[in-house]
C-alpha positions in Angstrom: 19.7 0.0 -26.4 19.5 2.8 -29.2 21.3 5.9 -29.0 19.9 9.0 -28.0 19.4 11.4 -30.7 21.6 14.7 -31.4 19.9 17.8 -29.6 21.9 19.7 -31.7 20.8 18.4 -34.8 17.6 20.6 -34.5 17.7 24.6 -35.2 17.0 26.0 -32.4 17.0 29.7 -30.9 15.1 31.1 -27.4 14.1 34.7 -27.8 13.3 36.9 -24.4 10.6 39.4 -24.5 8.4 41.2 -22.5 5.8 39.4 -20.4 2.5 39.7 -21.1 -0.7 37.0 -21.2 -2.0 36.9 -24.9 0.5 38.9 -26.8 -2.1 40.2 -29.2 -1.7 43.9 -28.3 -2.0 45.9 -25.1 -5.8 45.3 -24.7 -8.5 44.0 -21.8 -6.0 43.9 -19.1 -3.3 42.5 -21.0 -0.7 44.7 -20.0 3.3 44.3 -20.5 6.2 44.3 -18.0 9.4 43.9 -18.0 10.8 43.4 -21.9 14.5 45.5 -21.5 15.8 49.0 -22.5 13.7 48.8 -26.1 10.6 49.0 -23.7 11.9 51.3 -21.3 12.9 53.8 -23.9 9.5 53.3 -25.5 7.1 52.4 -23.1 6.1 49.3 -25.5 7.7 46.5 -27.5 6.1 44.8 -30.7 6.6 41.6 -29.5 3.3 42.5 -28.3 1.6 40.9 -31.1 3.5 37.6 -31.4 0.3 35.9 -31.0 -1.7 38.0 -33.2 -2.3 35.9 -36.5 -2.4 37.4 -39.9 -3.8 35.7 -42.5 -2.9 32.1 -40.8 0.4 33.1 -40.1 2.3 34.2 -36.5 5.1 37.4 -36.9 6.9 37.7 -34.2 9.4 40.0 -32.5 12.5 40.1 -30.9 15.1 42.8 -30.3 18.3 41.7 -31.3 21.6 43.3 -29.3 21.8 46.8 -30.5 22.2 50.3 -29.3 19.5 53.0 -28.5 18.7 55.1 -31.6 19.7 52.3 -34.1 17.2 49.1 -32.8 16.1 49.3 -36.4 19.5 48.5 -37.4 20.1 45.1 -35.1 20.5 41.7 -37.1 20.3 38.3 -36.1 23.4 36.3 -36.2 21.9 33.3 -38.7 25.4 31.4 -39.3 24.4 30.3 -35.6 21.2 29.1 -36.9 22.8 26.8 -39.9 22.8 29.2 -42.7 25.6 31.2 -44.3 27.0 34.8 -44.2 24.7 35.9 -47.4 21.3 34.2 -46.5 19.1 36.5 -45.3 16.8 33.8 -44.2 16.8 30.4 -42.1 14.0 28.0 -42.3 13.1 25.4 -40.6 13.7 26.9 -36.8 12.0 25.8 -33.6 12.1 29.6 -32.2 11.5 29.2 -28.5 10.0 32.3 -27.0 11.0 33.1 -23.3 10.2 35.8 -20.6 11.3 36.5 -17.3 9.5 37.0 -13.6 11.5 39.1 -11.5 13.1 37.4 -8.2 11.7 33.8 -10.0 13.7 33.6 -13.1 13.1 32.8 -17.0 10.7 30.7 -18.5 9.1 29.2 -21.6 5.8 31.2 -22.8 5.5 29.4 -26.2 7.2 28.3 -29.3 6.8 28.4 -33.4 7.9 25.1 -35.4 8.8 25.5 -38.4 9.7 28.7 -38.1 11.4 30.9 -40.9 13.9 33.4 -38.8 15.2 36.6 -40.4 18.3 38.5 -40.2 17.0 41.6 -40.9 13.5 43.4 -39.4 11.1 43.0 -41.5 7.6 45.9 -42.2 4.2 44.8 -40.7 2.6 43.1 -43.6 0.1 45.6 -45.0 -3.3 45.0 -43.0 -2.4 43.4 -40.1 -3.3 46.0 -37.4 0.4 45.6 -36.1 0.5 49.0 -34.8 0.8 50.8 -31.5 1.0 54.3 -30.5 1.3 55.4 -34.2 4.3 52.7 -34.5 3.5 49.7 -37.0 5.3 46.7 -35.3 7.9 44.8 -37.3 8.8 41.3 -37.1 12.2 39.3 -37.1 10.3 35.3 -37.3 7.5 33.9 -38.8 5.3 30.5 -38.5 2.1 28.9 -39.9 -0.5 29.8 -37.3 -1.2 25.9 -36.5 2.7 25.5 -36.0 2.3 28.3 -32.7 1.9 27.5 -29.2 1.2 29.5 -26.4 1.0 28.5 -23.4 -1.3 29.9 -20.6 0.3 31.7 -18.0 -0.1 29.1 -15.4 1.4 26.1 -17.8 4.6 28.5 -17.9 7.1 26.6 -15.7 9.8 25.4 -17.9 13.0 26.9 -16.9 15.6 28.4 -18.8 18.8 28.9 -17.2 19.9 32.7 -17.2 22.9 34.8 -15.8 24.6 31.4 -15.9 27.5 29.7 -17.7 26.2 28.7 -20.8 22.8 30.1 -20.7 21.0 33.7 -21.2 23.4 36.7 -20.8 22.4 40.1 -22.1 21.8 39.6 -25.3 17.7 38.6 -25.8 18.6 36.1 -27.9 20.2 32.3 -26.9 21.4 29.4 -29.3 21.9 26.8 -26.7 24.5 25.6 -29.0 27.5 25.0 -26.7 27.8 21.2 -26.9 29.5 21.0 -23.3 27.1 22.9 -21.8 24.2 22.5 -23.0 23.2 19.0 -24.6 21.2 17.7 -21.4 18.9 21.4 -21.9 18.0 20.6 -24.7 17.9 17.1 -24.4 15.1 18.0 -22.0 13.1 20.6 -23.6 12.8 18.5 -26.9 10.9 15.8 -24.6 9.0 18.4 -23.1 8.0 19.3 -26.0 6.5 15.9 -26.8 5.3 15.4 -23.1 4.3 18.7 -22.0 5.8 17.4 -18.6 8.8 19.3 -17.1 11.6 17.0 -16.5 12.8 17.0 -13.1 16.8 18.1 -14.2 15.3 21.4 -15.4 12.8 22.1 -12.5 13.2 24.9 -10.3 15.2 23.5 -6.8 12.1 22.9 -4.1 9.4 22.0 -6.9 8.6 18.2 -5.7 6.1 18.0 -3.7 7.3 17.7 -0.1 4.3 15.7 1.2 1.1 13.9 -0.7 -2.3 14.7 0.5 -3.6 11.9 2.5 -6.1 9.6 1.0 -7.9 8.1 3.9 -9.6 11.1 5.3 -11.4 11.7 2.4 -14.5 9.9 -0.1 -12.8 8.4 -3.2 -14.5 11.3 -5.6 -12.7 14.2 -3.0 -9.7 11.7 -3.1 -9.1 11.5 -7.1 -9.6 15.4 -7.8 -6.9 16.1 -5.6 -4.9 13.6 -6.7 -5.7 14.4 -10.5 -5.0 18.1 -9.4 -1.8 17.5 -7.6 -0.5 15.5 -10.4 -1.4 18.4 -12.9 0.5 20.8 -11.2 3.5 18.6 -10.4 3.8 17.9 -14.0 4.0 21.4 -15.0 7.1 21.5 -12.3 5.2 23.1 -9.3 5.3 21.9 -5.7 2.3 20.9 -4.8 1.3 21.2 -0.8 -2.0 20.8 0.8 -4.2 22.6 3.4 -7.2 20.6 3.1 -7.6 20.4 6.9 -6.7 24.4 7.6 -10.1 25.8 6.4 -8.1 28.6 4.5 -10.4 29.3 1.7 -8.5 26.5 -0.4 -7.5 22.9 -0.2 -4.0 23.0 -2.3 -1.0 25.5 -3.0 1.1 25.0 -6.2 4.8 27.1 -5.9 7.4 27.8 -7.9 10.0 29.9 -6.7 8.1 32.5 -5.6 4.6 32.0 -7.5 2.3 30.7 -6.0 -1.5 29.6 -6.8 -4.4 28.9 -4.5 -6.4 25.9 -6.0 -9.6 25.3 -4.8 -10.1 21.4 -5.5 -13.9 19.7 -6.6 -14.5 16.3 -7.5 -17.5 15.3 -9.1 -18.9 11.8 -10.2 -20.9 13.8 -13.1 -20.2 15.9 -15.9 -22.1 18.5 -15.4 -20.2 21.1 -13.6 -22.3 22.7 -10.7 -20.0 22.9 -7.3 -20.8 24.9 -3.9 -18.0 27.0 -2.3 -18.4 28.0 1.2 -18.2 31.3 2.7 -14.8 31.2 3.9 -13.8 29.9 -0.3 -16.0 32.3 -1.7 -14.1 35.2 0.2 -10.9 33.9 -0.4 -12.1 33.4 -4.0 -12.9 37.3 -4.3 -9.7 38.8 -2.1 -7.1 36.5 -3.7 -8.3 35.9 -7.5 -5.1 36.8 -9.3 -3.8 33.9 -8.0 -6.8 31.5 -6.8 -7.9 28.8 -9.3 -10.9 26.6 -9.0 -9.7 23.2 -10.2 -13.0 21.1 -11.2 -12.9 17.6 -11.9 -16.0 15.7 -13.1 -16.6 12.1 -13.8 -14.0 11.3 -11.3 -14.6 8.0 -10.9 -15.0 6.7 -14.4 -12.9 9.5 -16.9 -11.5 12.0 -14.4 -11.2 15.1 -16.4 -10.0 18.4 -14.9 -11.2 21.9 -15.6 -9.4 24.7 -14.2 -11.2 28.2 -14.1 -9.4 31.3 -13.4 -10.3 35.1 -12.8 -9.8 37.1 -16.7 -9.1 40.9 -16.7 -10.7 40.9 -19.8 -14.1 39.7 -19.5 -14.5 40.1 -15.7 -15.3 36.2 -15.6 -14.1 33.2 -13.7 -13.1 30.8 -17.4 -11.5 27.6 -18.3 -9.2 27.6 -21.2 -11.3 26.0 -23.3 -13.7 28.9 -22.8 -15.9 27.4 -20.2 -17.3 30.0 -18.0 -18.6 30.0 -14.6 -21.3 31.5 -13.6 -21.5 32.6 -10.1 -25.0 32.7 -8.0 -24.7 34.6 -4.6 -26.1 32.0 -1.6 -25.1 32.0 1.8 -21.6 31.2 -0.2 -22.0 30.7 -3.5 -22.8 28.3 -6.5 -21.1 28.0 -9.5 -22.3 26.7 -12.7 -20.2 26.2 -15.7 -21.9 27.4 -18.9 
């Protein structure tokens, strides 16, 4: 058997900021909450454009422990990051970004490999519309564009320990460099990096599912979708229960801690994405659809493939990530039709 590689052998730093969905500026919905006393004494934070490339490459923010009137003044510790007291710079970083949900806890929004990490703030490179209420936005870390992930709100259930031995305390920034405490973290966000599956030492207490839906009382095509769904869900570390039988307006909910979706489950045998809710999923569809998602799955008995649509502030539209939209026909429910 081989041994298991050093966690600590990669450069690694989590960064907490202010929660928002696209982190490309404070537009089409995408407002931000929560972020710490740099927000609250501002009413904004620039890690509001972490997202927002520039010429191919990410600039992100953080605000580093500091006190009010001098944020401009904060450093990042770097020695904890490899280099020495004199670099200004440390390359090579996989800079972890993190946000929390109140009452829930704190977890991964996305990441930059690769990244270059910077002790000192650094100006808004000229021409890169970083700049908010006569502010231009500064940035502490930077990536190559195709080394950034973001993940989509829903995908956001990795969970970093906070207010813990070991993990986050008050400072917005964590090394996870405590080889007592720390190793198996690691250990398991470096395969859930690879897997995009949330290993079940780092998922929130209650997230197994805590019963599977049945099979028999449904056709095979109904069957797969939900099992396709379910599995989706559980890999992202959600549990996964199902109320196919309470005519609620939706077949599965998907918790963790205390959020919760409402996933309205299709299966087709085709590809072509045309499926009928009824009038009790349609309402449920319009009253609930901050948190409703309809989870599509076509070719379900050859190459299931699932498509998950949900409501966007910013267009006004029910779309899948990949920028499927569906368009919605008023019938005695209604149809919907993927374009």
């Amino acid at each position: 058997m081989g041994s298991q590689p050093d966690p600590f052998a990669v450069r690694m730093v989590f960064l907490r900021v202010a929660r928002m969905d696209r982190y490309q500026g404070v537009t089409g919905g995408d407002t931000m909450s929560g972020g710490g006393s740099f927000v609250a004494d501002h009413g904004f934070g620039h890690e509001m454009f972490n997202y927002q490339p520039f010429q191919g490459t990410m600039y992100g923010y953080v605000q580093p422990p500091g006190g009010r009137g001098r944020w401009d003044e904060a450093r990042i510790n770097l020695t904890r990051l490899g280099a020495t007291d004199n670099d200004l710079s440390a390359s090579g970083v996989l800079a972890v970004w993190v946000t929390t949900i109140p009452a829930v806890g704190a977890f991964v929004v996305g990441w930059y490999r690769n990244a270059t990490v910077y002790r000192d703030q650094q100006p808004a490179p000229a021409g890169s519309a970083r700049r908010h209420s006569d502010v231009d936005c500064g940035y502490y870390i930077t990536a190559n564009g195709e080394d950034a992930v973001l993940l989509p709100p829903d995908e956001r259930t990795f969970s970093v320990p906070q207010s813990v031995k070991g993990g986050f305390g008050q400072s917005n920034i964590w090394y996870a460099d405590d080889r007592d405490l720390n190793q198996q973290f690691r250990l398991d966000f470096l395969q859930y990096l690879q897997t995009r599956q949330v290993p079940r030492t780092t998922q929130t207490e209650g997230s197994s599912p805590r019963r599977q839906p049945d099979p028999l009382i449904r056709q095979r095509v109904e069957q797969v979708a939900i099992e396709r769904t379910t599995a989706h869900f559980v890999g992202l570390g959600y549990r996964v229960d199902s109320f196919e039988q309470d005519n609620i307006g939706w077949d599965l909910t998907a918790a963790l801690g205390k959020r919760e979706l409402k996933l309205e489950v299709k299966g087709l045998s085709g590809s072509r994405i045309v499926v009928e809710l009824t009038p009790n999923e349609y309402t449920a569809m319009q009253d609930h659809r901050d948190s409703y998602r309809v989870c599509v799955v076509t070719d379900a008995l050859t190459e299931p493939c699932l498509e998950i649509f949900a409501y966007s502030l910013d267009s006004g539209q029910w779309e899948s990530i990949g920028g499927r939209v569906l368009s919605v026909e008023e019938i005695v429910a209604a149809r919907c039709r993927a374009t």
